[in-house]
Every structure is written in structure tokens, then in C-alpha cells.
C-alpha beads as a LAMMPS data file, in Angstrom:
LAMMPS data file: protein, C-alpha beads

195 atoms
194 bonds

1 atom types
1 bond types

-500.0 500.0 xlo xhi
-500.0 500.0 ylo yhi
-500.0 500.0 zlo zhi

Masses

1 110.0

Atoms # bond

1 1 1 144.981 -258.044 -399.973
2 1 1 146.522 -260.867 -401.413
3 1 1 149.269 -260.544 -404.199
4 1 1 147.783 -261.561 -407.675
5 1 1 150.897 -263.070 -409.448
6 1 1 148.572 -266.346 -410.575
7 1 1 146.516 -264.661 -413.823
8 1 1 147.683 -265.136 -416.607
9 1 1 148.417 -262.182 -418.989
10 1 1 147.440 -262.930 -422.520
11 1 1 150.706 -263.077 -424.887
12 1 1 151.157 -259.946 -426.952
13 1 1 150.436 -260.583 -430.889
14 1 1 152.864 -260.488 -433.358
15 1 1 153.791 -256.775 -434.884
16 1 1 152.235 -256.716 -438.293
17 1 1 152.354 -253.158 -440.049
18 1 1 148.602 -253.463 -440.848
19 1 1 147.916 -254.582 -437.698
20 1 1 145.712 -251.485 -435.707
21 1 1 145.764 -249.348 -439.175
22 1 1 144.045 -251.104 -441.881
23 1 1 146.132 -249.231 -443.748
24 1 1 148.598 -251.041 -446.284
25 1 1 149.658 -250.026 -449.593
26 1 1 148.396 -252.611 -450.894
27 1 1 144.550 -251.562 -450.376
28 1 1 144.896 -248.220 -451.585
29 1 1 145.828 -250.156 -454.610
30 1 1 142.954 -252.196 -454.939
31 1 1 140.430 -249.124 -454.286
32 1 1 139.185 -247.915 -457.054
33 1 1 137.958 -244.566 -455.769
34 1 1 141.429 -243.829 -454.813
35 1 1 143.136 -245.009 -458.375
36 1 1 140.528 -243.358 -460.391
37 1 1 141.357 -240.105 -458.011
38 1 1 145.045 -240.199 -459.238
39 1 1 144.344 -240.917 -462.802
40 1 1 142.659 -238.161 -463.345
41 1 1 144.831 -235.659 -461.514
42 1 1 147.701 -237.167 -463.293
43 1 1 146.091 -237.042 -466.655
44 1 1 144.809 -233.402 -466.578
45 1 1 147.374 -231.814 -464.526
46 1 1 150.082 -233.013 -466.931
47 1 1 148.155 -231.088 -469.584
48 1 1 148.457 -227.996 -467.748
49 1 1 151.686 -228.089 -466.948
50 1 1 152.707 -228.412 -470.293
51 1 1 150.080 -225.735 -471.207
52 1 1 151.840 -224.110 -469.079
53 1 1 155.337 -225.053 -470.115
54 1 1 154.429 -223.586 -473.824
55 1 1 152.703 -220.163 -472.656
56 1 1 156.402 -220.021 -470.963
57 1 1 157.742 -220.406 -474.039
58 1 1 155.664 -218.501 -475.898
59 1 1 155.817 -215.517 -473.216
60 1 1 159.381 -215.590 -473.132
61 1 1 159.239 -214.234 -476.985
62 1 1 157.763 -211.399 -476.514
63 1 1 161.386 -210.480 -474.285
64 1 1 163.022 -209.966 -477.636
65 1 1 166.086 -211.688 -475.759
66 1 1 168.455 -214.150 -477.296
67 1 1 169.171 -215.903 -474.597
68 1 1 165.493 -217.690 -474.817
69 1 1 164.557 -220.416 -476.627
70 1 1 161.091 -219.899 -478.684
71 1 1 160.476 -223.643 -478.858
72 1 1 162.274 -226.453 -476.289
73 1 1 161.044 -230.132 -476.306
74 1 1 162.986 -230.995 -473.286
75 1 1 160.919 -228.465 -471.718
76 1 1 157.838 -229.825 -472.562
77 1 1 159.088 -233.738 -471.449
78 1 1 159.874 -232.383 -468.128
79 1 1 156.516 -230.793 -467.954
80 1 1 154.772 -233.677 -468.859
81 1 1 157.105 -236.025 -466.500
82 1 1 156.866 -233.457 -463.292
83 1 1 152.959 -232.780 -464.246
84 1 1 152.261 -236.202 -463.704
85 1 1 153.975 -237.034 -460.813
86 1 1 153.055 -233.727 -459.279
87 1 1 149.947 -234.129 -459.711
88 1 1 149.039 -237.714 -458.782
89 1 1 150.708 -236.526 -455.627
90 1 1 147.980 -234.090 -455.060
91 1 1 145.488 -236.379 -456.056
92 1 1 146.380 -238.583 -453.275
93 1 1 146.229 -235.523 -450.669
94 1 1 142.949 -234.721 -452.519
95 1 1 141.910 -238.425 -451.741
96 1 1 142.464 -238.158 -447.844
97 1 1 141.583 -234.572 -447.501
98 1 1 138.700 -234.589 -449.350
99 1 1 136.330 -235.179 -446.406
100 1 1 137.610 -232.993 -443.751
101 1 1 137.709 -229.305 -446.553
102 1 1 134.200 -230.870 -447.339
103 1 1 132.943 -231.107 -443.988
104 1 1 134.410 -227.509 -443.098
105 1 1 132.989 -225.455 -446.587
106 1 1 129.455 -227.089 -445.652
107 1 1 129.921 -226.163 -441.676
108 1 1 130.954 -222.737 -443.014
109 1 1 128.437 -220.358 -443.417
110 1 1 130.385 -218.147 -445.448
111 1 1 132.204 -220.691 -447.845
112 1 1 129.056 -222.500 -448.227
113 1 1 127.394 -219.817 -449.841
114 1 1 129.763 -219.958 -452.613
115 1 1 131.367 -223.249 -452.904
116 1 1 128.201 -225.317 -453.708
117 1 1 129.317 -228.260 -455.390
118 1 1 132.790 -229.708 -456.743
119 1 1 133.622 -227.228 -459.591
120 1 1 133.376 -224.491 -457.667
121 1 1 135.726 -226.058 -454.957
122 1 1 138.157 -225.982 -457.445
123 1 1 137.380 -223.010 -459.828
124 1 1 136.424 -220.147 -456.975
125 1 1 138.992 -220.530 -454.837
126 1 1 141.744 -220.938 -457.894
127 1 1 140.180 -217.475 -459.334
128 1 1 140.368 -215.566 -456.278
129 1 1 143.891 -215.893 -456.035
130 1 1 144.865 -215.559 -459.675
131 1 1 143.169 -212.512 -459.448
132 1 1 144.904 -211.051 -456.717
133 1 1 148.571 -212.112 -457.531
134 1 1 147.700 -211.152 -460.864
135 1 1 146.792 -207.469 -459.806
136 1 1 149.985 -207.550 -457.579
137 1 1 152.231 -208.364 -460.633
138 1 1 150.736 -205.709 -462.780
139 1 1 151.139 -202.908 -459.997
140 1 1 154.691 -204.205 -459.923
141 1 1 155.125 -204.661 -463.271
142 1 1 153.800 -201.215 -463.972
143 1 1 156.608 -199.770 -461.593
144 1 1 159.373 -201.561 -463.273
145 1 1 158.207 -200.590 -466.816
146 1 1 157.784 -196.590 -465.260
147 1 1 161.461 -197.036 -464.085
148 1 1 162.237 -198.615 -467.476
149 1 1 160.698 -196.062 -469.677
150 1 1 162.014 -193.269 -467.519
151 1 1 165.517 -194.251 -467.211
152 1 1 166.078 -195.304 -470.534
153 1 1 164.282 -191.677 -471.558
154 1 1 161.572 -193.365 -473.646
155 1 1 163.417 -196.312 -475.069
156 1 1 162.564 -199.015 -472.570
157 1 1 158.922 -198.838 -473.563
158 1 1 159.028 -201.085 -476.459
159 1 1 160.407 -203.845 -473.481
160 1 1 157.827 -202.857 -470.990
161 1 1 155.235 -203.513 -473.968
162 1 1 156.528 -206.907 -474.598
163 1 1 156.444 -207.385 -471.296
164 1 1 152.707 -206.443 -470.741
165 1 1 151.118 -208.239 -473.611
166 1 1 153.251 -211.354 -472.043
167 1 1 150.929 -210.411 -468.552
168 1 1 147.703 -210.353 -470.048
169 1 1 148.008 -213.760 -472.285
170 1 1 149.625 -215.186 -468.946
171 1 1 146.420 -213.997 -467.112
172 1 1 143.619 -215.167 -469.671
173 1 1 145.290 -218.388 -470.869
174 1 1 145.968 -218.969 -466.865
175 1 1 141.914 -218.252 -466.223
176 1 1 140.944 -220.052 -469.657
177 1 1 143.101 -223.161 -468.939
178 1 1 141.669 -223.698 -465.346
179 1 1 138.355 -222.867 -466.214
180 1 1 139.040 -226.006 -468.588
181 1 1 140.342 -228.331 -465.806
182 1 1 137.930 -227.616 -463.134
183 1 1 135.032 -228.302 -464.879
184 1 1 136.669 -231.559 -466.618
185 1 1 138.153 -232.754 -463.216
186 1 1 134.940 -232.257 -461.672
187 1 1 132.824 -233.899 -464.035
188 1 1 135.370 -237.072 -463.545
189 1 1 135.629 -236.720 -459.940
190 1 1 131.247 -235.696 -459.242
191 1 1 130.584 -239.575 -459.270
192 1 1 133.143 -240.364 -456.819
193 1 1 132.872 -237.666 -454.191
194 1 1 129.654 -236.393 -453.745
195 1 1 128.808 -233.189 -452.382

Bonds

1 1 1 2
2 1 2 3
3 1 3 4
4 1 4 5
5 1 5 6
6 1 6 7
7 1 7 8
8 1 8 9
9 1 9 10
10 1 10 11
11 1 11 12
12 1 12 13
13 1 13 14
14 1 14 15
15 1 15 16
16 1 16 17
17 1 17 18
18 1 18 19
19 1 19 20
20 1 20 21
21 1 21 22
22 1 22 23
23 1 23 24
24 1 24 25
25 1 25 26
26 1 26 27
27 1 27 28
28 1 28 29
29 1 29 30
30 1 30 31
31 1 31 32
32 1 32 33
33 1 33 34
34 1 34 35
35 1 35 36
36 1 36 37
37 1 37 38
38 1 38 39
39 1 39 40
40 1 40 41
41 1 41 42
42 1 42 43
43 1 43 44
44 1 44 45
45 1 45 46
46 1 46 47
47 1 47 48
48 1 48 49
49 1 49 50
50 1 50 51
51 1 51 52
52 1 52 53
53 1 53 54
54 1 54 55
55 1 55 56
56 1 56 57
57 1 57 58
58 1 58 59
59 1 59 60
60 1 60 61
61 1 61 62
62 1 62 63
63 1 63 64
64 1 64 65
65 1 65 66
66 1 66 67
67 1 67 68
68 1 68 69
69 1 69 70
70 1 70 71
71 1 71 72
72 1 72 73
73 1 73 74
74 1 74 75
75 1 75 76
76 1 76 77
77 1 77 78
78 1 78 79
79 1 79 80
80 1 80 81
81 1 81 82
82 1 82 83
83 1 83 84
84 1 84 85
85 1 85 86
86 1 86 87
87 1 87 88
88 1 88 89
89 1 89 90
90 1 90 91
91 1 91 92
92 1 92 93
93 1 93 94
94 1 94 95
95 1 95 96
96 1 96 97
97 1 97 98
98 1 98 99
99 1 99 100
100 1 100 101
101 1 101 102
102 1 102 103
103 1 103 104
104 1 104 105
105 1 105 106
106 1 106 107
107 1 107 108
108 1 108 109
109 1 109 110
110 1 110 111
111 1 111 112
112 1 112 113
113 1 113 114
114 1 114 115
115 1 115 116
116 1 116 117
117 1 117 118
118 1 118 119
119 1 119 120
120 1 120 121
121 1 121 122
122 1 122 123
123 1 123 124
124 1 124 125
125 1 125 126
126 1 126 127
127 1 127 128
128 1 128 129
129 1 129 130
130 1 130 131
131 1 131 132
132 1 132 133
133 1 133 134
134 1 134 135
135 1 135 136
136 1 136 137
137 1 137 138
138 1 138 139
139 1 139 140
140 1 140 141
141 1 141 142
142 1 142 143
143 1 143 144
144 1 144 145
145 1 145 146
146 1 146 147
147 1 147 148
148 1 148 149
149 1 149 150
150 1 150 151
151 1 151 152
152 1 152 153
153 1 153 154
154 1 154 155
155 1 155 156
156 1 156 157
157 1 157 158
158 1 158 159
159 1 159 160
160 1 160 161
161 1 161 162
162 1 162 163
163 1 163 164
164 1 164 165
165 1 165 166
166 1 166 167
167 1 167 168
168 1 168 169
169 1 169 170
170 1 170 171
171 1 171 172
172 1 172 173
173 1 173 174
174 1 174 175
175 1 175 176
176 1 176 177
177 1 177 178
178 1 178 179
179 1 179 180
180 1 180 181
181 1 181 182
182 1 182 183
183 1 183 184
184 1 184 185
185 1 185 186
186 1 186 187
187 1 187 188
188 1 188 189
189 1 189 190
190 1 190 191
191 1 191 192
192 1 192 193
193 1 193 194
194 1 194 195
């Protein structure tokens, strides 16, 4: 068999980093569906987290310590500044993950039967676990403030109440407040991802 040095190979084209991809920066930016995604993340989950930031706050009085502050604005500025960025970040993972977790709840026979639409993609699986961290903390909570009461022979109970009226608004503002931001971010986001 003869040697085929004579055909020509076709010159390699230049490296561009869209080149293969599609993907640039650039057109994320132009699509819409993916800027409207981290709008609304931003928007919403800035609000929580400085919901959050003031239940802190707010919780933190009931320690009947000095060393807390009942009312900080710088708190509530780096709430607002981390909320935002924090959370357009996980609107962009929401934006490229969205398909695959929506693929897998439908394929699931289990998760289907309970995560039917968008708000209960966010809501069910949000409540599940704030329920069960939350009984965690109170069955630790409730040892601390048995130790308390017990060591300081009765004294420590006026703490350990403080302490478990600051659990309970925690828990409902925590269930209120996401109740709140599922249903909003899922009436924004319906349009755009359908189920």
C-alpha cells in the first residue's frame, strides 16, 4: 500500500472561546429568561435576608445580654448587599439546573406525587427540613435549658425562657417568611419555566 503523504489536511481554525460552546457571557446577557431569573432571586432573597437579619436582631433581645445590639443598620446593609449577591448566584444555578431537578421530580414516582408544580418545588422541600432541624434544635435546646435550670437551682429558667420564645418566633417567622417567597418567586418564575 502506497504511502498517502499527498492529501491535504484542512488547516485547524482559529481558537475562539465561543467556538464549540455557544456559550459566552455575553448571551447569557442578552437572554431574557436568564436576567429575569436573577432579578427576581436577587430582589426577593435580599428581602429575606434582611428579614432575616432583623428576627436576628430581634431574637437576640430576648438574651437579656448587653453585649447585643437591639437595632444595627450595618447589619441590615450587609444583609441586603450579601442577599443580593447571594442570591442572584443561586438564581443562576437555578437557571442551569432547572431542567435536570425537573426532569428527575417528574421521572420520580415518589417526588412527583408531591412536588406538582413550581411552588411546591420550592415550599415542600424548604418545610421538610425546617421542620426537622427545627425539632433537632428544640430537643437540644431543651437539654441545655434542663442543664441550665438545674445547675443554676432554678435561676437559669428565666434564660432558658428567653431563649424558647426566641425558638418559636425563629420557627414561625422562618415558615411565614418562606411561605411568602415561594409563592411570590413562583408566581414570577411560572411563566418562564413551565412545569
Amino acid at each position: 500500500m502506497p504511502p498517502q503523504n499527498d492529501i491535504p489536511v484542512p488547516p485547524k481554525p482559529p481558537y475562539s472561546p465561543s467556538s464549540g460552546t455557544g456559550f459566552t457571557v455575553d448571551s447569557l446577557q442578552k437572554n431574557q429568561k436568564f436576567m429575569e431569573t436573577i432579578k427576581t432571586f436577587a430582589i426577593y432573597g435580599s428581602i429575606v435576608y434582611v428579614i432575616n437579619a432583623v428576627l436576628g436582631m430581634i431574637i437576640s433581645a430576648f438574651s437579656w445580654s448587653p453585649y447585643y445590639s437591639v437595632f444595627n443598620f450595618g447589619v441590615i446593609i450587609a444583609a441586603l448587599i450579601f442577599g443580593a449577591i447571594g442570591s442572584a448566584i443561586g438564581g443562576a444555578i437555578f437557571f442551569f439546573l432547572y431542567d435536570p431537578i425537573h426532569n428527575w421530580v417528574k421521572g420520580n414516582s415518589f417526588l412527583s406525587r408531591y412536588i406538582h408544580d413550581m411552588f411546591t418545588l420550592f415550599w415542600k422541600p424548604f418545610l421538610v427540613v425546617t421542620i426537622i432541624s427545627a425539632a433537632f434544635g428544640l430537643l437540644s435546646m431543651l437539654g441545655l435549658g434542663a442543664a441550665m435550670v438545674a445547675a443554676t437551682a432554678g435561676y437559669g429558667s428565666a434564660s432558658f425562657g428567653g431563649l424558647f420564645i426566641g425558638w418559636v418566633i425563629a420557627f414561625v417567622v422562618h415558615i411565614a417568611v418562606y411561605y411568602w417567597y415561594s409563592k411570590t418567586v413562583s408566581a414570577k418564575l411560572t411563566p418562564l419555566y413551565p412545569w
